[in-house]
C-alpha positions as CSV (number, residue, x, y, z in Angstrom):
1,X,0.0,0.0,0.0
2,X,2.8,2.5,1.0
3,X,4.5,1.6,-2.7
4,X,1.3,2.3,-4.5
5,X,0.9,5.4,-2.4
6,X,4.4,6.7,-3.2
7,X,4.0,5.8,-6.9
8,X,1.0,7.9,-7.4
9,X,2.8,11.2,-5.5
10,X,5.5,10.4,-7.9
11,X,3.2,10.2,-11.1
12,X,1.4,13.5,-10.0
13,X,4.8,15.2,-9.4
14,X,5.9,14.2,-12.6
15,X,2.6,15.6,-14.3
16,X,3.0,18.8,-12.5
17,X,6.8,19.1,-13.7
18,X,5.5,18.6,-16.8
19,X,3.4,21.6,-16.7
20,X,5.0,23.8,-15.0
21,X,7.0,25.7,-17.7
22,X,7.3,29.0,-19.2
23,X,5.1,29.8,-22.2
24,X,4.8,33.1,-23.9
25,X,2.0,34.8,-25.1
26,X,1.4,35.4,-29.3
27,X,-1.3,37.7,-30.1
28,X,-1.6,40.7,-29.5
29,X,-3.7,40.8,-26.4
30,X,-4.2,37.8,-24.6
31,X,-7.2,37.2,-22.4
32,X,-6.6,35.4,-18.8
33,X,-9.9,34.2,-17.1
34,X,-10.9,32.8,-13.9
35,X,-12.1,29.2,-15.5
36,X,-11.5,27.3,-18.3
37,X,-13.9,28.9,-20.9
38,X,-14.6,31.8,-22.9
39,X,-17.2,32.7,-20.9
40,X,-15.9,33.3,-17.7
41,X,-14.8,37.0,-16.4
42,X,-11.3,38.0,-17.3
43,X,-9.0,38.5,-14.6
44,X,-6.2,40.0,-16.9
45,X,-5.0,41.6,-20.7
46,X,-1.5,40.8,-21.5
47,X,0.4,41.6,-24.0
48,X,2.3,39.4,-26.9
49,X,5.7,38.1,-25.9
50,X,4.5,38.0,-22.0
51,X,6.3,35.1,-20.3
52,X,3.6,33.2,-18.0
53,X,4.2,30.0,-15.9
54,X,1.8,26.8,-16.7
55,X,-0.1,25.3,-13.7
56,X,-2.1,22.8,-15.0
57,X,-3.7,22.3,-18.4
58,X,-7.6,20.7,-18.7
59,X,-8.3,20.3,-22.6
60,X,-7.5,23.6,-24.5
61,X,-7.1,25.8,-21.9
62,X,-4.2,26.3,-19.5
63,X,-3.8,27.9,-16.2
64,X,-1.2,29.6,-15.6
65,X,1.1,32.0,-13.2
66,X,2.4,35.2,-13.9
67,X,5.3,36.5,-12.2
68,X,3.1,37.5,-9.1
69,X,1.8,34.5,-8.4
70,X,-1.8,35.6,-9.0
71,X,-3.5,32.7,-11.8
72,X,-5.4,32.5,-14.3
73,X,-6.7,30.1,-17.2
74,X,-5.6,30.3,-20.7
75,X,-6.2,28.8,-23.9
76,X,-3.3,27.0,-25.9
77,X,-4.6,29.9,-29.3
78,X,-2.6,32.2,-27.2
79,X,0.3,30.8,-26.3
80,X,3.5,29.2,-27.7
81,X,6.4,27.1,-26.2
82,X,9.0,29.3,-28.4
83,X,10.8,31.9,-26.7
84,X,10.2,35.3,-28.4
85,X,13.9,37.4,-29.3
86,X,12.4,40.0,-26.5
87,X,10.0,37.9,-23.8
88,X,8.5,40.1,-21.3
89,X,8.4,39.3,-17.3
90,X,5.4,41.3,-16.1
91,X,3.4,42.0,-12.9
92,X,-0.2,41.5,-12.7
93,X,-0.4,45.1,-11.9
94,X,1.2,46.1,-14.6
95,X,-1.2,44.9,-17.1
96,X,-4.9,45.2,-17.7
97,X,-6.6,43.6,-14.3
98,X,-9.8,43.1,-12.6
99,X,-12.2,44.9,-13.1
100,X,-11.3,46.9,-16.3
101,X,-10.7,43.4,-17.9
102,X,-14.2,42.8,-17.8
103,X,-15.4,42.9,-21.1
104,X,-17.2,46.2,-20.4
105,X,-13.5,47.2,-19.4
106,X,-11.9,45.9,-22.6
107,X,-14.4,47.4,-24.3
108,X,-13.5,50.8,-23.2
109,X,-10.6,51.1,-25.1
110,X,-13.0,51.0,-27.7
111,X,-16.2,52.8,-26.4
112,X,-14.6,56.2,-27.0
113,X,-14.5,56.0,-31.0
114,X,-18.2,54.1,-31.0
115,X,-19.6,56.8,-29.2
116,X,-18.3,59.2,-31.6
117,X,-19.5,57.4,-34.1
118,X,-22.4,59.8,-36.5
119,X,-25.2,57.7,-36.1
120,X,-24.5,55.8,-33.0
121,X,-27.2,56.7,-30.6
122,X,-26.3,57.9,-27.4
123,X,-26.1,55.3,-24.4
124,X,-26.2,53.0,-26.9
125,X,-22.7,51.8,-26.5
126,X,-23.2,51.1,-22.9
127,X,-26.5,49.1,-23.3
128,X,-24.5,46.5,-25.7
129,X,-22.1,46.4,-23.5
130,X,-24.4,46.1,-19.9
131,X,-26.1,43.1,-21.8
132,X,-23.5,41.1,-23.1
133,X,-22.9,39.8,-19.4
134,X,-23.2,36.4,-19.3
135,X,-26.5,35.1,-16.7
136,X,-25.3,31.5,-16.7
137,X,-22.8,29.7,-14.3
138,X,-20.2,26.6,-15.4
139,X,-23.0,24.2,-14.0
140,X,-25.5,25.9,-15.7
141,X,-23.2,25.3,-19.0
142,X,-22.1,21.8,-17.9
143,X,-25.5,20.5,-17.7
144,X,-26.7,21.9,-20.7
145,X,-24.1,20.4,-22.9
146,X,-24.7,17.0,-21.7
147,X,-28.0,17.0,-22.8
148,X,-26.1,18.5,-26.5
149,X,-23.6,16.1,-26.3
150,X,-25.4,12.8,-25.5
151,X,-25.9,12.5,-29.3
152,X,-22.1,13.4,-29.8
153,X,-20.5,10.0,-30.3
154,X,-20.0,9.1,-34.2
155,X,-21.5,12.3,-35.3
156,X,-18.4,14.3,-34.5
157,X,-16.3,11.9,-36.4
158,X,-18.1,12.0,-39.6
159,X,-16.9,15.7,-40.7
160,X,-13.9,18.4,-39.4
161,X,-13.3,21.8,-39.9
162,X,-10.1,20.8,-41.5
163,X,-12.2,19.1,-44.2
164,X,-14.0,22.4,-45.7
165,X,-10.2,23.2,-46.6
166,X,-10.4,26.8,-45.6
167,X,-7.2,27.0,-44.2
168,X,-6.1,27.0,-40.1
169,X,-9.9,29.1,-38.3
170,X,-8.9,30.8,-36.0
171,X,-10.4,33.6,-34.4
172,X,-8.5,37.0,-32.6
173,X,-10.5,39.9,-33.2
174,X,-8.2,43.4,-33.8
175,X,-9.1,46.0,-32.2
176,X,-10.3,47.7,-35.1
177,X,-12.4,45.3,-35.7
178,X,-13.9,44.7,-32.4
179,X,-14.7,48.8,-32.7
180,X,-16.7,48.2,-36.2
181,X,-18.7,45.2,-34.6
182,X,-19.5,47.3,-31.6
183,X,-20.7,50.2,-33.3
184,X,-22.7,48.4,-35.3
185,X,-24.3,46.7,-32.2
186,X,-25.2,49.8,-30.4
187,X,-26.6,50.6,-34.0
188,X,-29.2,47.5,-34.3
189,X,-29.6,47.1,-30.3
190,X,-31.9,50.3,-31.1
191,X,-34.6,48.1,-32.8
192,X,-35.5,46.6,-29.6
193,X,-34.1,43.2,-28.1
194,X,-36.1,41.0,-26.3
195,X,-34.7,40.8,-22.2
196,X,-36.2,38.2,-21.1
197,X,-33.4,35.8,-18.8
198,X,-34.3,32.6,-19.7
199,X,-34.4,33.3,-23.5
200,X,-31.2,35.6,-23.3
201,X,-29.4,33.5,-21.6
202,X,-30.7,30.1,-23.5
203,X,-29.6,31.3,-27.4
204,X,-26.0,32.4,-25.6
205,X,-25.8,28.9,-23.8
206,X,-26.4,27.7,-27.6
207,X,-23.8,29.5,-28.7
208,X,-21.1,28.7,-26.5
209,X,-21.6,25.0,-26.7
210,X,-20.7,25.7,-30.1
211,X,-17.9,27.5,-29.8
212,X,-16.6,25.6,-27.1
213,X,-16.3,22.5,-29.4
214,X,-14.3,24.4,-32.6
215,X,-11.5,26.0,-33.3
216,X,-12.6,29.5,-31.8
217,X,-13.7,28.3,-28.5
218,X,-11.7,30.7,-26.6
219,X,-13.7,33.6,-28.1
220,X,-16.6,35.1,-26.1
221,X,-19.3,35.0,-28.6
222,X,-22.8,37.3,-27.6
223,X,-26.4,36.6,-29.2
224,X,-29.1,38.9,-29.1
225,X,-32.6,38.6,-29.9
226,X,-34.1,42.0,-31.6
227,X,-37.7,42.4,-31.1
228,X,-38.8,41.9,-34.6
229,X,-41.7,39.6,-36.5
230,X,-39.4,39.4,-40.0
231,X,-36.7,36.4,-40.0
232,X,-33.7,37.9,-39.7
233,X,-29.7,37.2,-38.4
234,X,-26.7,39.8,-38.4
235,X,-23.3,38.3,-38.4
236,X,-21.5,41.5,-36.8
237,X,-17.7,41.9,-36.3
238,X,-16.1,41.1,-32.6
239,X,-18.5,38.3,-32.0
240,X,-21.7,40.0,-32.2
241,X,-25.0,37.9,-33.1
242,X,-28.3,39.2,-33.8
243,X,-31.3,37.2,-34.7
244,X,-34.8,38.2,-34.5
245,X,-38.2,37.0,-32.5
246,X,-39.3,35.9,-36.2
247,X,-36.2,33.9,-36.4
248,X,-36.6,32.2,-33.4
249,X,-40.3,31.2,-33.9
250,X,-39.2,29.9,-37.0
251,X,-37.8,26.8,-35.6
252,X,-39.6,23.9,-34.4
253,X,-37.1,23.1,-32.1
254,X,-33.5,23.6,-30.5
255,X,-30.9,22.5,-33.1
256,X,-32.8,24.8,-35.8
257,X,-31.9,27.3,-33.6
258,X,-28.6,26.4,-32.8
259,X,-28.4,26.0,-36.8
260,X,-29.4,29.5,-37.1
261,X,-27.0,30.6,-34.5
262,X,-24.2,29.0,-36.2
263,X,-24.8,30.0,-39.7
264,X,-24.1,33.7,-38.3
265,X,-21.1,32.5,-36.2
266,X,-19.5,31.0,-39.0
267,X,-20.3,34.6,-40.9
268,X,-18.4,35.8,-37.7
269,X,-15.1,32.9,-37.9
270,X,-14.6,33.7,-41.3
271,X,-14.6,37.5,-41.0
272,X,-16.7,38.2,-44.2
273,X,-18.3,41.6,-43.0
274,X,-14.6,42.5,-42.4
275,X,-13.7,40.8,-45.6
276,X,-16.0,42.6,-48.0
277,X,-13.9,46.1,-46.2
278,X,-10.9,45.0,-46.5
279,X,-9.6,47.1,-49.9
280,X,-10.1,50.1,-47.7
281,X,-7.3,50.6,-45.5
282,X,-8.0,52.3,-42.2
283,X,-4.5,53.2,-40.5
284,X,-5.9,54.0,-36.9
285,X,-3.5,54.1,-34.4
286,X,-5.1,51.1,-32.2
287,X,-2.8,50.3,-30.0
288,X,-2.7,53.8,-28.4
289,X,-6.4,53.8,-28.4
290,X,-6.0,50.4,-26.3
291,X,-3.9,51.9,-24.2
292,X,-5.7,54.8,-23.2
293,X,-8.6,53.5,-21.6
294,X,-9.9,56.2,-20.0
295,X,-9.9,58.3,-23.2
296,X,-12.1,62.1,-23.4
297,X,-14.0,62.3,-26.2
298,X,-13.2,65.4,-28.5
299,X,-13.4,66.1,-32.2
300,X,-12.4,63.1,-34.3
301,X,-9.0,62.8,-35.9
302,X,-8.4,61.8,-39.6
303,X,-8.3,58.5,-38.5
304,X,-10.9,58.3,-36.3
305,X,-13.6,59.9,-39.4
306,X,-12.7,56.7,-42.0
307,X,-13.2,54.3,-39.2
308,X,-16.5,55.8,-39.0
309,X,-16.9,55.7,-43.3
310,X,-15.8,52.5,-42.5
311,X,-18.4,51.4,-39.4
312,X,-20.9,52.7,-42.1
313,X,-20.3,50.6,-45.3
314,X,-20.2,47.6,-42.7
315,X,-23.2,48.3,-41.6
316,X,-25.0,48.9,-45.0
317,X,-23.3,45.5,-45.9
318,X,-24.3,43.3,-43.0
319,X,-27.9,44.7,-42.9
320,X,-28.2,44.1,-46.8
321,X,-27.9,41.0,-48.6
322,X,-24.6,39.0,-48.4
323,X,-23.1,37.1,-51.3
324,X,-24.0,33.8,-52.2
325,X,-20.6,32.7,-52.2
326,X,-20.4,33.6,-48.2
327,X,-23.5,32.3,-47.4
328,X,-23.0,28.9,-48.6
329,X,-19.6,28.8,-46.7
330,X,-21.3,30.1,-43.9
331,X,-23.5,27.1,-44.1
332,X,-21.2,24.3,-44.6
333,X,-19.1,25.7,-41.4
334,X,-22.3,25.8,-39.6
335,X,-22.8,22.0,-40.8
336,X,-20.0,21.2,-38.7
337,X,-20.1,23.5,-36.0
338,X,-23.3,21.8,-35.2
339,X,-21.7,18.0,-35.6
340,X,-19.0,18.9,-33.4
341,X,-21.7,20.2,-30.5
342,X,-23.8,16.7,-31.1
343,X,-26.6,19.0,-32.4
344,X,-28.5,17.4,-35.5
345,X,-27.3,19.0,-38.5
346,X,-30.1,18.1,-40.3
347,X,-31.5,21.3,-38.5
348,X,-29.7,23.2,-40.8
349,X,-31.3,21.7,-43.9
350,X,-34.5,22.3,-42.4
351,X,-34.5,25.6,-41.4
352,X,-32.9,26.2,-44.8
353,X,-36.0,25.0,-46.6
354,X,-38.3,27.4,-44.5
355,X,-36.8,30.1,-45.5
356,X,-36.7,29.0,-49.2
357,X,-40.7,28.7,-48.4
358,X,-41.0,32.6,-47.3
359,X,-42.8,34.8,-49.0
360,X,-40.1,36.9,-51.1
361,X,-40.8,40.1,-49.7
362,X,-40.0,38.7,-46.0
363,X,-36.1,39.0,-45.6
364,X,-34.5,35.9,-44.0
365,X,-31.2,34.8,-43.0
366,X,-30.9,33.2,-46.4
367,X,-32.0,36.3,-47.7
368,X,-34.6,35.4,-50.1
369,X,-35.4,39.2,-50.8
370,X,-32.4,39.3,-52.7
371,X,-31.4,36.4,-54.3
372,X,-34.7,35.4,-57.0
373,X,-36.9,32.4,-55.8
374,X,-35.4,29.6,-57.8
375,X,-31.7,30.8,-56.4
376,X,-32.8,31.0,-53.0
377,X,-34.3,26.8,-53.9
378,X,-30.7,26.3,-55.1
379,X,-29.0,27.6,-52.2
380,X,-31.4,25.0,-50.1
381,X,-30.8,22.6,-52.4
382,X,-26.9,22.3,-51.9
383,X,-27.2,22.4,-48.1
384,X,-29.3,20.1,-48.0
385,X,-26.6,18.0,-50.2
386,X,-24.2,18.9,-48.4
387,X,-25.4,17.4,-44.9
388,X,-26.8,14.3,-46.8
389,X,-23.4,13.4,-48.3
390,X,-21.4,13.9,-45.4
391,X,-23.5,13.1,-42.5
392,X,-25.2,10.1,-44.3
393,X,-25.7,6.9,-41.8
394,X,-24.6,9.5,-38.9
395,X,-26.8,9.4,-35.6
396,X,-29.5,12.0,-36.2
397,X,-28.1,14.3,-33.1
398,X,-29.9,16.2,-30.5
399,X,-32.8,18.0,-31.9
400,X,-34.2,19.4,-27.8
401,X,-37.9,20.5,-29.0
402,X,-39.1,20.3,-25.4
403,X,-36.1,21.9,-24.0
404,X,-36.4,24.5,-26.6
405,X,-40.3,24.8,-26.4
406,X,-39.4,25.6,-22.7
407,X,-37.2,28.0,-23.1
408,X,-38.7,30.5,-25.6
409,X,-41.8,30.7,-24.5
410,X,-41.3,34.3,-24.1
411,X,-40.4,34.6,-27.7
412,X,-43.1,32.8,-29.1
């Protein structure tokens, strides 16, 4: 007994040596958090080349020590075992900390130039910001992924992101664009959003049980639900989702909602707002405006006047019809977001072919308005192709009508 005892304090000081090394930071900013998701409150903002200390690692995310010994988690996007030409040893004091790395105090590095932004309504900012808080706890999560990922096993295994050959998806949102996205929000936030808990916080548990099984689960995605009858999604820069009450009574039941949901996410990933912008260049000086948090707002610069030209033509492009050739990548990344949850991505053939049944004067999120009828049948056509060829003798996946029935019966 004594042997076996020794043996395991020798295996778990191994693992613990194993850990405990010195990583560095890559992006730009690097977000530390008190647990091991994106959802969870930030603790800290380092910068790139930051040397931190690894602790433990559970899945993709990492906790680790700075030179303080204050801790926090990680995930593995961020960091890299090579050691930079100039690493930096900071304190925790010396970076971003609690509370102004809350998202509303990220966010404030930014709130300066959306507020000055032409057509920004005033308070607006802060009411995006006041209800992208997260209502739901890590058991509140934990237990509603089970339910998701009870229909996981096989269906996972029958399609990758890798497969869609689009190249490595990550996703690190620049300051820049994280400004665009949020002036946009405050922008559509002014239609009315439906604030309901149990709704709110049910579409943004969907969402972060997809992200949490891709690529870009260490982004801190945020779904709203505008008080309109038309079926409708936005797909906004930063993370921001949008998807109207018409949307959600659309769907019959939870993973035609999730499908919904991830259809705009994948618009998100693959950064084709941002994309269809991207002959403009906008040289603002972001890394000062991240720096100065605390910034007074006076007349705009230059700079600051064709970021808002540039907040405006995203907007008129996200609210209007999106090309054909982004909406079908959108879907087939949704295909598998959905797959990798364990929701049924069948859903997403469904919902598909009620919106190729609307009316064409009702906008959708397949955007029937715009593309003609038999187009719009085309576009259903190959998505529902799509799931049939690669999901074909796949368990059907969680579909959750009751649990969705439940949930949105404030929407409904």
């Amino acid at each position: 007994m004594q042997r076996r005892t020794l043996f395991s304090v020798l295996l778990m000081l191994v693992a613990f040596t194993a850990f405990a090394d010195v990583v560095y930071t890559k992006r730009s900013n690097n977000y530390i958090r008190e647990g091991p998701g994106a959802y969870y409150e930030l603790v800290a903002v380092v910068p790139e080349n930051t040397a931190v200390t690894v602790v433990v690692q559970e899945g993709s995310w990492l906790k680790v020590k700075l030179t303080d010994k204050k801790t926090g988690w990680m995930s593995s996007n961020s960091l890299t075992d090579t050691k930079p030409a100039s690493a930096r040893v900071v304190k925790l004091e010396t970076v971003w900390s609690s509370p102004k790395a809350s998202r509303a105090g990220v966010s404030a590095a930014i709130r300066g130039f959306a507020e000055k932004r032409d057509k920004t309504p005033p308070g607006s900012v802060e009411k995006v910001l006041k209800n992208s808080a997260k209502g739901f706890r890590e058991g509140d999560l934990t237990a509603f992924r089970k339910d998701v990922e009870a229909s996981k096993p096989g269906l996972a295994d029958k399609i990758r992101m890798e497969d869609l050959n689009l190249g490595p998806i990550v996703y690190d949102a620049g300051i820049q664009e994280q400004e665009v996205g949020l002036g946009i929000a405050a922008r559509l936030i002014e239609k009315g959003f439906i604030i309901d808990r149990t709704a709110v916080d049910y579409v943004n548990m969907i969402s972060a049980t997809l992200a949490a099984n891709s690529p870009v689960y260490d982004w801190d995605f945020t779904v709203f639900i505008l008080d309109e009858p038309e079926v409708n999604g936005f797909a906004l820069p930063g993370g921001y989702v949008f998807v109207t009450k018409g949307a959600v009574q659309m769907c019959d039941d939870e993973s035609e909602l999730a499908a919904i949901i991830a259809h705009e996410m994948a618009h998100v990933i693959r950064k084709h707002g941002m994309q269809e912008m991207s002959k403009r260049k906008v040289h603002i000086k972001a890394d000062e405006a991240f720096n100065e948090l605390e910034e007074e707002t006076g007349p705009k610069t230059q700079d600051e006047a064709e970021l808002d030209d540039l907040v405006q033509q995203t907007y008129e492009k996200i609210v209007s019809p999106r090309l054909l050739e982004y909406e079908l990548e959108a879907d087939r990344v949704a295909a598998v977001l959905l797959a990798q949850a364990g929701y049924d991505p069948r859903g997403l053939m469904r919902i598909g072919n009620k919106v190729a049944r609307l009316p064409k004067e009702k906008p959708g999120i397949f955007d029937p308005n715009y593309m003609a009828p038999d187009v719009v049948a085309k576009r259903a056509k190959a998505t529902e192709e799509f799931v049939n060829e690669r999901f074909k003798d796949a368990s059907p996946g969680a579909t959750l009508r009751e649990r969705y029935v439940k949930r949105t019966g404030a929407v409904r």
